[in-house]
N, C-alpha and C positions, 0 to 999 in steps of 0.2 A: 504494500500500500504506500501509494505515493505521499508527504509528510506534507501537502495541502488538504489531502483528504482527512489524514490523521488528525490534524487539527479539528476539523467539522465534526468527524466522532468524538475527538476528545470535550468539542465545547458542547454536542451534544450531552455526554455523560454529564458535566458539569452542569448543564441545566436541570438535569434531571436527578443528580444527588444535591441541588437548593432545595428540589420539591418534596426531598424525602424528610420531613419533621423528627425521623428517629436517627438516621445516617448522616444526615448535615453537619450535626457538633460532631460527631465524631470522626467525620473527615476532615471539618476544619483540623480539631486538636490534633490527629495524626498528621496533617501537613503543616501543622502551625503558622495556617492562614489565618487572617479574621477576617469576617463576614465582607467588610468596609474594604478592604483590601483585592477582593477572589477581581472584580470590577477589570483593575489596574492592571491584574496579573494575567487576565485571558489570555491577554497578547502575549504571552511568554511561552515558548513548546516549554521548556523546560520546567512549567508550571503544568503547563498541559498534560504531561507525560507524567506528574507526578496524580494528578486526576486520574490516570487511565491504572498505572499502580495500585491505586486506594480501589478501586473500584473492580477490578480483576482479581481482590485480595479474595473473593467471597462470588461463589458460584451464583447464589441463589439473586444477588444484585444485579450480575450479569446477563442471567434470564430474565428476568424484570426489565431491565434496560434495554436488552435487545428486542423484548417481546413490546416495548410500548414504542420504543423506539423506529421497529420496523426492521432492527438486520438482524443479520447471522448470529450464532452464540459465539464465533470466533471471533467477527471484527473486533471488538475492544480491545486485546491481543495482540494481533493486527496491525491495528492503529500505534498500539503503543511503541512496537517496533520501528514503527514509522518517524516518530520523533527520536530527538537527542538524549543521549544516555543509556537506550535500552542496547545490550549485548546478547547476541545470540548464545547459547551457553551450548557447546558441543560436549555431549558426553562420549568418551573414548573407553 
């Protein structure tokens, strides 16, 4: 996945863990975002990519998201490789 598309799924997923009332605090505190803040930071992959992390941490999020969302259960995944920092992990 191309890292313009990645972004659109990752701001996807970010819209969609604001709407989660039980997941929001707890992705901000895992990223050590504040609410006031997520705004400024869209425009960062390296924000982004940490979105698509929190959210790939937990299957059952990621069915939800894709299912409301309209993709695959793999895009998130996907995406996240798409941006900066994620390394493919070869196991030998």
């Amino acid at each position: 996945m191309n890292a313009e598309r990645a972004e659109v799924v990752a701001l996807q997923a970010l819209g969609w863990l604001a709407g989660q009332d039980e997941i929001w605090p707890v992705f901000l505190g895992a990223t050590g975002a504040a609410a006031e803040d997520v705004r400024d930071r869209a425009g960062d992959p390296a924000f982004l990519a940490s979105v698509l992390e929190f959210l790939t941490s937990n299957d059952q999020w990621v069915m939800s998201f894709c299912d409301e969302a309209g993709l695959k259960y793999e895009d998130p995944l996907r995406a996240r490789y798409g941006l900066p920092g994620a390394e493919r992990v070869e196991w030998t």
